[in-house]
PDB file with SEQRES, HELIX, SHEET and CRYST1 records, atoms N, CA, C and O in Angstrom:
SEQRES   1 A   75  UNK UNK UNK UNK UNK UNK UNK UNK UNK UNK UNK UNK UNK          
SEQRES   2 A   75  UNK UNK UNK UNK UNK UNK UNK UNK UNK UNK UNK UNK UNK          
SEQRES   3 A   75  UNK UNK UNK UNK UNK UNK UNK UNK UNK UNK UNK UNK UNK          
SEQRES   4 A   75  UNK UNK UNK UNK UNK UNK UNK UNK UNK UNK UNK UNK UNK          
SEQRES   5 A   75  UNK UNK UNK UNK UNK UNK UNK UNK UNK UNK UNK UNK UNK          
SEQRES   6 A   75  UNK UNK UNK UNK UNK UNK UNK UNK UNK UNK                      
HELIX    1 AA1 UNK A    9  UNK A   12  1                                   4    
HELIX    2 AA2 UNK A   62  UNK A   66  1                                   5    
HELIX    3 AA3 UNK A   67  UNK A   71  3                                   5    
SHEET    1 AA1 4 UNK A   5  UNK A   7  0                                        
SHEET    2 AA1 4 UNK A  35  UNK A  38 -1                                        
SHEET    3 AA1 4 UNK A  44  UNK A  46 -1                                        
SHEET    4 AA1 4 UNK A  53  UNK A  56 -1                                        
CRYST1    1.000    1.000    1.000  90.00  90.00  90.00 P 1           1          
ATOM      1  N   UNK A   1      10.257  -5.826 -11.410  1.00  0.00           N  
ATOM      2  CA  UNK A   1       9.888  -5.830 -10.009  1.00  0.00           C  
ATOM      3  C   UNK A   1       8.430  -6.279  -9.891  1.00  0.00           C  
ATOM      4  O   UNK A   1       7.681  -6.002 -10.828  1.00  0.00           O  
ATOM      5  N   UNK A   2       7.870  -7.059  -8.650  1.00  0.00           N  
ATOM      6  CA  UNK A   2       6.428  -7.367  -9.175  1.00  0.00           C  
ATOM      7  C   UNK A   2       6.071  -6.890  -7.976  1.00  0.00           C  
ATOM      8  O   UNK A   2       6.832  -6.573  -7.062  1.00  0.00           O  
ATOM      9  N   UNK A   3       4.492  -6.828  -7.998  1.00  0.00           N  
ATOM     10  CA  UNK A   3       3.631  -5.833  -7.079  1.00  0.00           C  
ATOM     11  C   UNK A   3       2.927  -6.592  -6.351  1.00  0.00           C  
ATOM     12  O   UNK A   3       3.092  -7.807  -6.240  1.00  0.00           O  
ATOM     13  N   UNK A   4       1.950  -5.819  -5.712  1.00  0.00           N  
ATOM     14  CA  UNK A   4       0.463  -6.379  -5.494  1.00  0.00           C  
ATOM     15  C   UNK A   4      -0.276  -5.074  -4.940  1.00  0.00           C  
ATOM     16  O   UNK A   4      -0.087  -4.361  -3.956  1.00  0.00           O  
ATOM     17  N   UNK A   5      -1.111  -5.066  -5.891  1.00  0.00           N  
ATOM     18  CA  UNK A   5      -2.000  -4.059  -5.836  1.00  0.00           C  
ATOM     19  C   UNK A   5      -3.147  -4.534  -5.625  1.00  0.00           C  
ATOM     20  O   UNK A   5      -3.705  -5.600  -5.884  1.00  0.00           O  
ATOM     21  N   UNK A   6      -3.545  -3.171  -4.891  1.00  0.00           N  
ATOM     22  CA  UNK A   6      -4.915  -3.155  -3.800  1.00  0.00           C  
ATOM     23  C   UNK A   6      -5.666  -1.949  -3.708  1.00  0.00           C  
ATOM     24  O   UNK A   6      -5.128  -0.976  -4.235  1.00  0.00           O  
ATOM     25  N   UNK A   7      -6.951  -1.738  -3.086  1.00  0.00           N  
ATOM     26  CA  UNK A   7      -7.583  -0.611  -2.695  1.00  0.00           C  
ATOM     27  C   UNK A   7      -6.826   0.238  -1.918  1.00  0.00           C  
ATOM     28  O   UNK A   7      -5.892  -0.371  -1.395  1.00  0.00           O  
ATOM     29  N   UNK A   8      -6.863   1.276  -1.670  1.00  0.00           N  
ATOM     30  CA  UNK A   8      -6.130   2.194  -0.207  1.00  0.00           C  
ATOM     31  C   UNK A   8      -7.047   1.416   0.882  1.00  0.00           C  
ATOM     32  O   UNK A   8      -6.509   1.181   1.964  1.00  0.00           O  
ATOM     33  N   UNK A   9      -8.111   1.083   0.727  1.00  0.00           N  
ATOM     34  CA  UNK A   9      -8.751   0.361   1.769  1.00  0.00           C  
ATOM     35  C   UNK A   9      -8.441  -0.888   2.220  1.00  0.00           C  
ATOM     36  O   UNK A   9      -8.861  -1.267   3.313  1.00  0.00           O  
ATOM     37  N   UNK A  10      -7.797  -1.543   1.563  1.00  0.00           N  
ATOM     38  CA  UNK A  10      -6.935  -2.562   1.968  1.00  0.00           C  
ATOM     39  C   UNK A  10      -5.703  -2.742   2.246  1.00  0.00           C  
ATOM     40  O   UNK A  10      -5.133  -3.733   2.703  1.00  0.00           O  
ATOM     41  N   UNK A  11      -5.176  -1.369   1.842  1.00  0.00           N  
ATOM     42  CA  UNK A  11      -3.981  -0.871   2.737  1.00  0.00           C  
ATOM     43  C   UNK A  11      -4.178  -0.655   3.712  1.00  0.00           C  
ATOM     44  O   UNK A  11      -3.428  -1.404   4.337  1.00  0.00           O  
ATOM     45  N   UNK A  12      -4.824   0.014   4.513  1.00  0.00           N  
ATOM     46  CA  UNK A  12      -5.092   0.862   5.896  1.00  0.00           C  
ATOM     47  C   UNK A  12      -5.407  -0.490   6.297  1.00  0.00           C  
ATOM     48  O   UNK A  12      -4.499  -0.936   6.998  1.00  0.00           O  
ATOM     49  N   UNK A  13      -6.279  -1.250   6.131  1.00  0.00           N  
ATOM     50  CA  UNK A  13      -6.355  -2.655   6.661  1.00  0.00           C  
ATOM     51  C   UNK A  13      -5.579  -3.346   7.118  1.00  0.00           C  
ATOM     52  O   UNK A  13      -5.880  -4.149   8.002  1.00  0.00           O  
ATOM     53  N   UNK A  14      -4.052  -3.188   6.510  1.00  0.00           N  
ATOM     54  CA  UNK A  14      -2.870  -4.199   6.964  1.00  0.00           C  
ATOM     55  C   UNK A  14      -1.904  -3.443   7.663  1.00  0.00           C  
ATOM     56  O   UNK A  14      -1.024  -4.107   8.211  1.00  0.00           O  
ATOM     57  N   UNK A  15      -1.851  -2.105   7.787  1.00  0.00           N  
ATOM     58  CA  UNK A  15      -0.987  -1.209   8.306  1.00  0.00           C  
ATOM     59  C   UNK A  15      -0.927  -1.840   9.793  1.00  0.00           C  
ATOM     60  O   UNK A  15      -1.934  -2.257  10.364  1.00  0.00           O  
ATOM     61  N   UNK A  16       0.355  -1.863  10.347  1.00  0.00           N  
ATOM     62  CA  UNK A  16       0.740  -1.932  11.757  1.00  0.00           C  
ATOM     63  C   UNK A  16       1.568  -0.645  12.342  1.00  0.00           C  
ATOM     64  O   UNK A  16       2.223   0.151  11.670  1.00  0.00           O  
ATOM     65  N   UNK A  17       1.401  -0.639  13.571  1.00  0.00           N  
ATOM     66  CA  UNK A  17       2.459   0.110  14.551  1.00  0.00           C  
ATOM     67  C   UNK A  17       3.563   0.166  13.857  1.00  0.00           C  
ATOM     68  O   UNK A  17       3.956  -0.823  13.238  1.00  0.00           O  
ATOM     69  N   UNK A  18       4.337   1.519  13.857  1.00  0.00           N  
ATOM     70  CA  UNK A  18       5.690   1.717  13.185  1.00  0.00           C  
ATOM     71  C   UNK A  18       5.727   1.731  11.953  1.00  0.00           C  
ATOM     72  O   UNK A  18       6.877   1.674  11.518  1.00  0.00           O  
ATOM     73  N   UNK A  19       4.829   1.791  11.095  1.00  0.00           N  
ATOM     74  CA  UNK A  19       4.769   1.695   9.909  1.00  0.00           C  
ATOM     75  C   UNK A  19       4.067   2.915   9.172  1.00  0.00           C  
ATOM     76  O   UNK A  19       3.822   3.729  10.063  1.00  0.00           O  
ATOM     77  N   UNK A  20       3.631   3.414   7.950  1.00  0.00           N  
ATOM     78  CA  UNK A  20       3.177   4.564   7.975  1.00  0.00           C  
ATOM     79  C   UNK A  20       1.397   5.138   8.582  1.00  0.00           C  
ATOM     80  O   UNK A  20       0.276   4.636   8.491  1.00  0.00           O  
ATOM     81  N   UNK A  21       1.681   5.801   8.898  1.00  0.00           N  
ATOM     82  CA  UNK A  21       0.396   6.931   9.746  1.00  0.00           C  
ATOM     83  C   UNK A  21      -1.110   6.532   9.169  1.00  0.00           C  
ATOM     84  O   UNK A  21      -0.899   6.031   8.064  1.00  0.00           O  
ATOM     85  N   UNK A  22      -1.798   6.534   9.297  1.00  0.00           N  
ATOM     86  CA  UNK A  22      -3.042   6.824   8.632  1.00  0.00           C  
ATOM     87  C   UNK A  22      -3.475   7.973   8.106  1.00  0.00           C  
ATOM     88  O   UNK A  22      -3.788   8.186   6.935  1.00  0.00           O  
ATOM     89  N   UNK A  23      -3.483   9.036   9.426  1.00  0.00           N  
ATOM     90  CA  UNK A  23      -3.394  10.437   9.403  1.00  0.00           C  
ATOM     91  C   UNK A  23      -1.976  10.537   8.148  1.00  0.00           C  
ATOM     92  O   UNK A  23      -1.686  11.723   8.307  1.00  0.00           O  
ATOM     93  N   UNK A  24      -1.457  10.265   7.578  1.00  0.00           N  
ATOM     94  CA  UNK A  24      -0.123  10.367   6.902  1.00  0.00           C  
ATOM     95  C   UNK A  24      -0.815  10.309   5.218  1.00  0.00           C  
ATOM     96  O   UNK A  24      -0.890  10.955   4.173  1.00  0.00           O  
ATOM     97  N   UNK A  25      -1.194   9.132   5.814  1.00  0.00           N  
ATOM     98  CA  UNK A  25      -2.133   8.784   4.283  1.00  0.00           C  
ATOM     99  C   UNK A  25      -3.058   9.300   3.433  1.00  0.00           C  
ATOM    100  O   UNK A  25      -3.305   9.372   2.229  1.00  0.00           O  
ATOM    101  N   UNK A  26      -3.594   9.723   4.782  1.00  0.00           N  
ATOM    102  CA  UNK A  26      -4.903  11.268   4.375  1.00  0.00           C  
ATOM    103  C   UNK A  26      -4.611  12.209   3.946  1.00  0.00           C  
ATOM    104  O   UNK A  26      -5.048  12.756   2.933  1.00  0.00           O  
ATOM    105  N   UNK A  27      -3.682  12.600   4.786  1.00  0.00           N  
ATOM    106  CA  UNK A  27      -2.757  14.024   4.422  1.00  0.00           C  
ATOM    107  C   UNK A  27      -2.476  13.619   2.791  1.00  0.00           C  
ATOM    108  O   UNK A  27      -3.460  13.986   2.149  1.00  0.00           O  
ATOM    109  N   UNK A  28      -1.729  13.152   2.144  1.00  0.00           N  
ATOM    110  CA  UNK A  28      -1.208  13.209   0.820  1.00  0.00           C  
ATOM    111  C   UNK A  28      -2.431  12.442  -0.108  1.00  0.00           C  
ATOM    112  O   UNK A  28      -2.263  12.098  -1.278  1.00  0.00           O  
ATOM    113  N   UNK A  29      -3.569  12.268   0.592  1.00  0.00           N  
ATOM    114  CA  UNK A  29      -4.934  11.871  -0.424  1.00  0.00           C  
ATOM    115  C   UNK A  29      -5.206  10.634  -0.831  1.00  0.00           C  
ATOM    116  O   UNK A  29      -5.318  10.311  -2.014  1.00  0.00           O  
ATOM    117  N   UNK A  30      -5.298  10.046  -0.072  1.00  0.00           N  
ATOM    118  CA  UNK A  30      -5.408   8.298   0.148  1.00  0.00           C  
ATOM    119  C   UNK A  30      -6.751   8.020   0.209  1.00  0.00           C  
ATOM    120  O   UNK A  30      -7.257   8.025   1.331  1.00  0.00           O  
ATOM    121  N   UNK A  31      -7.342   7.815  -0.601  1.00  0.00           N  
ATOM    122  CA  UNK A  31      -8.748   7.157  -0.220  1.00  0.00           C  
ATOM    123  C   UNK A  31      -8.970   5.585  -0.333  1.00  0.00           C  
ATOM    124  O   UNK A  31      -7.974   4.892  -0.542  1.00  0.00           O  
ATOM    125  N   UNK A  32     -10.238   4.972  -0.206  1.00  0.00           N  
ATOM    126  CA  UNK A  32     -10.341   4.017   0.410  1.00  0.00           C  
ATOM    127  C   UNK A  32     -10.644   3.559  -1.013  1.00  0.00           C  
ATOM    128  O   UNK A  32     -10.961   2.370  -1.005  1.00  0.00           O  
ATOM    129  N   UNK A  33     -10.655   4.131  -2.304  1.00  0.00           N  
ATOM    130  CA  UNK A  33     -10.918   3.845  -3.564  1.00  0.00           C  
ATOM    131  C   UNK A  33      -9.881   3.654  -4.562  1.00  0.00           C  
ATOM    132  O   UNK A  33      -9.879   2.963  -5.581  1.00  0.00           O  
ATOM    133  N   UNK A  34      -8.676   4.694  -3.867  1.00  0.00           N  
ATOM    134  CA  UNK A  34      -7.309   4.856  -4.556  1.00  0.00           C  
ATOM    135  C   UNK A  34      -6.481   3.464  -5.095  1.00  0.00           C  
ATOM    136  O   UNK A  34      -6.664   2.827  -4.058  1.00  0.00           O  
ATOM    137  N   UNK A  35      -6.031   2.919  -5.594  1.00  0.00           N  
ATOM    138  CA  UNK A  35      -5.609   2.032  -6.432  1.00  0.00           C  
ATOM    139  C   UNK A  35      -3.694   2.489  -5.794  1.00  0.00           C  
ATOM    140  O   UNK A  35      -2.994   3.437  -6.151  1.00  0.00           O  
ATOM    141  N   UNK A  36      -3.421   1.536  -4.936  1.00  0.00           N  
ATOM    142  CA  UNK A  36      -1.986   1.190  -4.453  1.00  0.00           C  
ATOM    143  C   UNK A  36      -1.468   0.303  -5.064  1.00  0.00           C  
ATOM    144  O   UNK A  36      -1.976  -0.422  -5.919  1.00  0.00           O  
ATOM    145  N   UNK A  37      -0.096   0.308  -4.534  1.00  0.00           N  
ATOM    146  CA  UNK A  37       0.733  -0.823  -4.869  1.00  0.00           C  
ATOM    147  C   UNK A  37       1.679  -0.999  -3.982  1.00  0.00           C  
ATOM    148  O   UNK A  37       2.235  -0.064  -3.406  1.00  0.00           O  
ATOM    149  N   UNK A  38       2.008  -2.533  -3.752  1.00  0.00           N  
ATOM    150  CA  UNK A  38       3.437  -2.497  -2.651  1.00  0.00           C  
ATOM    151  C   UNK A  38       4.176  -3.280  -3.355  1.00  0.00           C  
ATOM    152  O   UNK A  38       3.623  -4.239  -3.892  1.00  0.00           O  
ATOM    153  N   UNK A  39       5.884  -3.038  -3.570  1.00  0.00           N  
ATOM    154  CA  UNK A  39       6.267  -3.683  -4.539  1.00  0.00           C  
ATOM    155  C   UNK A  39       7.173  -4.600  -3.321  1.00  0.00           C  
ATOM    156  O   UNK A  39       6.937  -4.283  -2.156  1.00  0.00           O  
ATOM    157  N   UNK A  40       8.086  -5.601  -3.537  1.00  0.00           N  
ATOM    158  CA  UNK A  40       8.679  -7.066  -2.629  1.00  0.00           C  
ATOM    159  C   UNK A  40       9.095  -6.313  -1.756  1.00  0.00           C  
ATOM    160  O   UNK A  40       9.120  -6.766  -0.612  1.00  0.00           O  
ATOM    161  N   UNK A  41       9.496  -5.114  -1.958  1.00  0.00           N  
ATOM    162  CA  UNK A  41      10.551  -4.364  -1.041  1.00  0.00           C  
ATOM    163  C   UNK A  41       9.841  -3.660   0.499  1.00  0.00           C  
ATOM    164  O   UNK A  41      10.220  -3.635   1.669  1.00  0.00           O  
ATOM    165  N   UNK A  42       8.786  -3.205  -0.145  1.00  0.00           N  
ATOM    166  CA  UNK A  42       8.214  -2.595   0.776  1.00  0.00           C  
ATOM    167  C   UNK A  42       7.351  -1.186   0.890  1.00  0.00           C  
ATOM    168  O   UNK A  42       6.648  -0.617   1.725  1.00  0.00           O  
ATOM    169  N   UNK A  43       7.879  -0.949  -0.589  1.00  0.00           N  
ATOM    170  CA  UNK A  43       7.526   0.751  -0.930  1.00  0.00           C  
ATOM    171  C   UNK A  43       6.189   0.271  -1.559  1.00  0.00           C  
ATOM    172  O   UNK A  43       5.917  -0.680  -2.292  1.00  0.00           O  
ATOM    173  N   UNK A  44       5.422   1.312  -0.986  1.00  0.00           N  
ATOM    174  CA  UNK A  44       4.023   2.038  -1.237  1.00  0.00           C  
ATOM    175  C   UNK A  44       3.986   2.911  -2.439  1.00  0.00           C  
ATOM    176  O   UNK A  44       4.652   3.934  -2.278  1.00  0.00           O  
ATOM    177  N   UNK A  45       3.560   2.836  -3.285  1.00  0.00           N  
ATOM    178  CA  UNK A  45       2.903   3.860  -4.180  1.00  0.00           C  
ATOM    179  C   UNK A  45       1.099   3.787  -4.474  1.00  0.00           C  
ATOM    180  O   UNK A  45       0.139   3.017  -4.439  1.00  0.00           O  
ATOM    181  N   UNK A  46       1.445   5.028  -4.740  1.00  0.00           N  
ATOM    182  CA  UNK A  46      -0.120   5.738  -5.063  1.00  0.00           C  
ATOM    183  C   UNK A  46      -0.586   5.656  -6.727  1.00  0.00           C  
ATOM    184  O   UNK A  46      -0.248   6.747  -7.188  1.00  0.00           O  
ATOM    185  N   UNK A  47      -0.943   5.189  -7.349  1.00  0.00           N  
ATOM    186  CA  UNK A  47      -1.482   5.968  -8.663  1.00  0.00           C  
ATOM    187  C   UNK A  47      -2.451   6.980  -9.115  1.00  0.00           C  
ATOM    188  O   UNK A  47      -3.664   6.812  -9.235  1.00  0.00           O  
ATOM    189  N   UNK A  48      -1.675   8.215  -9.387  1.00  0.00           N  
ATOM    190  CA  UNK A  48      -2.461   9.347  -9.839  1.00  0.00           C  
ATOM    191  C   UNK A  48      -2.675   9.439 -11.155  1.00  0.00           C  
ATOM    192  O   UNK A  48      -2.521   8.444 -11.862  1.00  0.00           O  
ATOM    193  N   UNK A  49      -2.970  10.355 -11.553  1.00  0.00           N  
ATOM    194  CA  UNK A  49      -3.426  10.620 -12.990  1.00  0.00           C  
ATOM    195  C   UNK A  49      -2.281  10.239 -13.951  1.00  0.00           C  
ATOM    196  O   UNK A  49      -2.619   9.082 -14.201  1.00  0.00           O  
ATOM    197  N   UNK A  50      -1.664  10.353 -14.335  1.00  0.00           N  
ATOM    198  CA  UNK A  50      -0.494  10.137 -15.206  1.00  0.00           C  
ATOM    199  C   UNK A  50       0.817   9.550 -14.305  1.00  0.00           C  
ATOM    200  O   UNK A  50       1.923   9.690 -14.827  1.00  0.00           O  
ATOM    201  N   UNK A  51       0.761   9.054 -13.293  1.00  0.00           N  
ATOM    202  CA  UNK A  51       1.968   9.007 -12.758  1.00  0.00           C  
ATOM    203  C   UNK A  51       2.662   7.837 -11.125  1.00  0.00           C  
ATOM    204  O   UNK A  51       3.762   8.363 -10.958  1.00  0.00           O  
ATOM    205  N   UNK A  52       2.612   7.274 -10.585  1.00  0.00           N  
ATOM    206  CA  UNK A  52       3.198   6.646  -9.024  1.00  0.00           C  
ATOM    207  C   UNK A  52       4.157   7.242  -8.629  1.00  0.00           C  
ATOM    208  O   UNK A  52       5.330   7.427  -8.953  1.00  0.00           O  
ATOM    209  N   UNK A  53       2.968   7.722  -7.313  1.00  0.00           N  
ATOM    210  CA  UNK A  53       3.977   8.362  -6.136  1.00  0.00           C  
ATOM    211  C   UNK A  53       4.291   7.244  -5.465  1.00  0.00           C  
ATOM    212  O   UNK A  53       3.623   6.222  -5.306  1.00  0.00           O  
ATOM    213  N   UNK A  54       5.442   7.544  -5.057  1.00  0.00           N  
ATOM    214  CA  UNK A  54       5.915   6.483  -3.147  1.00  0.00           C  
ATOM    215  C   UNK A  54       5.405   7.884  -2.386  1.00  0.00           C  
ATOM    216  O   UNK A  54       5.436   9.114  -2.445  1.00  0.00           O  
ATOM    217  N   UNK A  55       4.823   6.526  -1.488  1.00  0.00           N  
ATOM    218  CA  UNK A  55       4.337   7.487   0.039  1.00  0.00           C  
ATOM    219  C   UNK A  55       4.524   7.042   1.007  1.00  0.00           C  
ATOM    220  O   UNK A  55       3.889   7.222   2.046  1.00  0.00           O  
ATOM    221  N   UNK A  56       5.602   6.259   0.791  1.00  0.00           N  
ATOM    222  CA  UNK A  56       5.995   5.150   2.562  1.00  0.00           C  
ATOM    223  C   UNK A  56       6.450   3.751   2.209  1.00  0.00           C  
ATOM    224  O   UNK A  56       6.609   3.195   1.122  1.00  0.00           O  
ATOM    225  N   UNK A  57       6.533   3.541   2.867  1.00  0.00           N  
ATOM    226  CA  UNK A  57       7.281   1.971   3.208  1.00  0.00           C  
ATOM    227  C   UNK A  57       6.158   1.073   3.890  1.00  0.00           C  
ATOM    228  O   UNK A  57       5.028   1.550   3.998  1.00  0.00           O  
ATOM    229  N   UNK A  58       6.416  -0.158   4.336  1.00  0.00           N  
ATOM    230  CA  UNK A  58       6.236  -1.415   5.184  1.00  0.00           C  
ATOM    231  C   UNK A  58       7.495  -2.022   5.512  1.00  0.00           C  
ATOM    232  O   UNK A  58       8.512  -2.042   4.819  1.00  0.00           O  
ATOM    233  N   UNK A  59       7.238  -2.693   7.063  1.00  0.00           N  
ATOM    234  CA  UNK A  59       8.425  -3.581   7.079  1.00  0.00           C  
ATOM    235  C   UNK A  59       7.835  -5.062   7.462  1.00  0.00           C  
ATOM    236  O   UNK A  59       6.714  -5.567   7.396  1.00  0.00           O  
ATOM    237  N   UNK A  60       9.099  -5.508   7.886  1.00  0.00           N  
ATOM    238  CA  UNK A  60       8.762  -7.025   8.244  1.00  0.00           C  
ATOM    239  C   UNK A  60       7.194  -7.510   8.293  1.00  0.00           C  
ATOM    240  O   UNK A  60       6.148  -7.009   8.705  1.00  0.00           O  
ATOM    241  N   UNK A  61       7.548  -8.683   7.692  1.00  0.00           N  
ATOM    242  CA  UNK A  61       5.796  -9.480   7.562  1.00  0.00           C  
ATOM    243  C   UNK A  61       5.387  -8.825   6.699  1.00  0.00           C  
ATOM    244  O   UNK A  61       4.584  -9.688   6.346  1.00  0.00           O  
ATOM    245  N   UNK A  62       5.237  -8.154   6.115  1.00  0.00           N  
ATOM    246  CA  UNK A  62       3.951  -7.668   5.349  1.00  0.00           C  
ATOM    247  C   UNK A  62       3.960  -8.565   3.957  1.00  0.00           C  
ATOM    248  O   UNK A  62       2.820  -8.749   3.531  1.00  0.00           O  
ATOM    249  N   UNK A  63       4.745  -9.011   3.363  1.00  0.00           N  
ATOM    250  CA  UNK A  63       4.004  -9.483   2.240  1.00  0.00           C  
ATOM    251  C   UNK A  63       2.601 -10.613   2.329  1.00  0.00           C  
ATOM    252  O   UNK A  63       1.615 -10.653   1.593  1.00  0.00           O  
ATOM    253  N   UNK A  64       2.924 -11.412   3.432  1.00  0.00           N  
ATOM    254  CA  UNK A  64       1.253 -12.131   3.756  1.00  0.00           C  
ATOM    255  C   UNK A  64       0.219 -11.259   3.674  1.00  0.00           C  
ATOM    256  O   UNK A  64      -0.627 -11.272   2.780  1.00  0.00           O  
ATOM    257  N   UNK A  65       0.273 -10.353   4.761  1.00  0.00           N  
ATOM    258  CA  UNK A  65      -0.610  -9.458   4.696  1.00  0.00           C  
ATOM    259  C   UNK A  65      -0.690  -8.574   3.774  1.00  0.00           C  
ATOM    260  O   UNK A  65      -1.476  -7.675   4.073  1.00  0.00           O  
ATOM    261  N   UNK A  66      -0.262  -8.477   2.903  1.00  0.00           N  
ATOM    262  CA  UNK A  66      -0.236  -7.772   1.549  1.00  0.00           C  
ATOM    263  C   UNK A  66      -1.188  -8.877   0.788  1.00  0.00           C  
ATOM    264  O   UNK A  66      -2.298  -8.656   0.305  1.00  0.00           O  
ATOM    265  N   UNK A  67      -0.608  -9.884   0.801  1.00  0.00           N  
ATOM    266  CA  UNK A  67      -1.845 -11.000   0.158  1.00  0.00           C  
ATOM    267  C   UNK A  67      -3.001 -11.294   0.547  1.00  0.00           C  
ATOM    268  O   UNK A  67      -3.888 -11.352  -0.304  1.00  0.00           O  
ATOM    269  N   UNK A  68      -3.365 -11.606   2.182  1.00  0.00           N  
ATOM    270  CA  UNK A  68      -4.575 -11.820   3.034  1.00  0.00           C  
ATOM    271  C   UNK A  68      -5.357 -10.070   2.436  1.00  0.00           C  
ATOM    272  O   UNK A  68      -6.342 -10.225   1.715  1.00  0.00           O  
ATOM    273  N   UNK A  69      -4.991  -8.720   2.686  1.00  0.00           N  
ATOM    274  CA  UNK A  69      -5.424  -8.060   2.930  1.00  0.00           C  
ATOM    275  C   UNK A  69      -6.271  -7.264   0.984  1.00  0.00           C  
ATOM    276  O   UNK A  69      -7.190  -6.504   0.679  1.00  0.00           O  
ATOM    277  N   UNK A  70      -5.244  -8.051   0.265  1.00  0.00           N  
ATOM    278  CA  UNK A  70      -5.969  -7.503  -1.327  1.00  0.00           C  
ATOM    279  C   UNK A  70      -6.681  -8.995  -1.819  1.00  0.00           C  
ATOM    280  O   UNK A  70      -7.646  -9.036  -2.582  1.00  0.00           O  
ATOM    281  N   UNK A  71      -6.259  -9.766  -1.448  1.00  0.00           N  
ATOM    282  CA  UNK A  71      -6.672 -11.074  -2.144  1.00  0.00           C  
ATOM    283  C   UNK A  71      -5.903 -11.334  -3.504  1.00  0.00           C  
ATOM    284  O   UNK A  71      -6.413 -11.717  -4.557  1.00  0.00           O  
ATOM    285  N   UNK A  72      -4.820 -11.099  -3.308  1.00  0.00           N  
ATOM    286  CA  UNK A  72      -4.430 -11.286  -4.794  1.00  0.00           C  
ATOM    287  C   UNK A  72      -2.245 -12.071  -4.449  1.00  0.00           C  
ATOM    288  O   UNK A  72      -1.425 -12.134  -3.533  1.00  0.00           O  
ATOM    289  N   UNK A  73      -2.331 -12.327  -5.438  1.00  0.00           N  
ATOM    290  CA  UNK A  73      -0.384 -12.523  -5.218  1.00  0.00           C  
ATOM    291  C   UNK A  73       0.132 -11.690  -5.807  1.00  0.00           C  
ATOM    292  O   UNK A  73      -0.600 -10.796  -6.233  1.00  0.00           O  
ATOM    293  N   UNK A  74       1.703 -11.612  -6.106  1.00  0.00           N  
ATOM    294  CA  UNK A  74       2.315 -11.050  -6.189  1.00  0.00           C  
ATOM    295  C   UNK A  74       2.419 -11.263  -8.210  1.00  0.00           C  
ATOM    296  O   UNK A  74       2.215 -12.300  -8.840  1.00  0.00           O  
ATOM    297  N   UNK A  75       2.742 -10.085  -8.680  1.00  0.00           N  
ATOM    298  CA  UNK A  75       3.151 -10.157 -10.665  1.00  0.00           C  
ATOM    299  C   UNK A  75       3.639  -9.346 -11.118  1.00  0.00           C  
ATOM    300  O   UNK A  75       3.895  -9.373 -12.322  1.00  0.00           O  
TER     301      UNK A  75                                                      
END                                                                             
């Protein structure tokens, strides 16, 4: 499956309406330093100490903005 990983700060950057919370993000410890990932599908994970959580989804459009918003493609 390939990714594209980003800051949490460049997550919150691309987030739209209907999609997950901000306040959502905070709550389960999202910082603007945290090291994400969105894989083709849409799922969000977190990397913690030993492990990736999913903490939400994206829908439609987002893989551009998955690219505009980390600077990076997809691997």
């Amino acid at each position: 499956m390939r990714y594209i990983e980003m800051t949490g700060h460049a997550l919150m950057s691309m987030i739209e309406p209907g999609e997950i919370l901000p306040e959502q993000l905070q709550r389960i410890g999202l910082t603007d330093t945290c090291l994400v990932r969105v894989n083709e599908q849409g799922d969000v994970e977190v990397r913690r100490h030993n492990r990736w959580d999913l903490i939400g989804g994206l829908v439609g459009g987002f893989a551009p903005r998955a690219e505009r918003a980390s600077g990076r493609t997809w691997a």
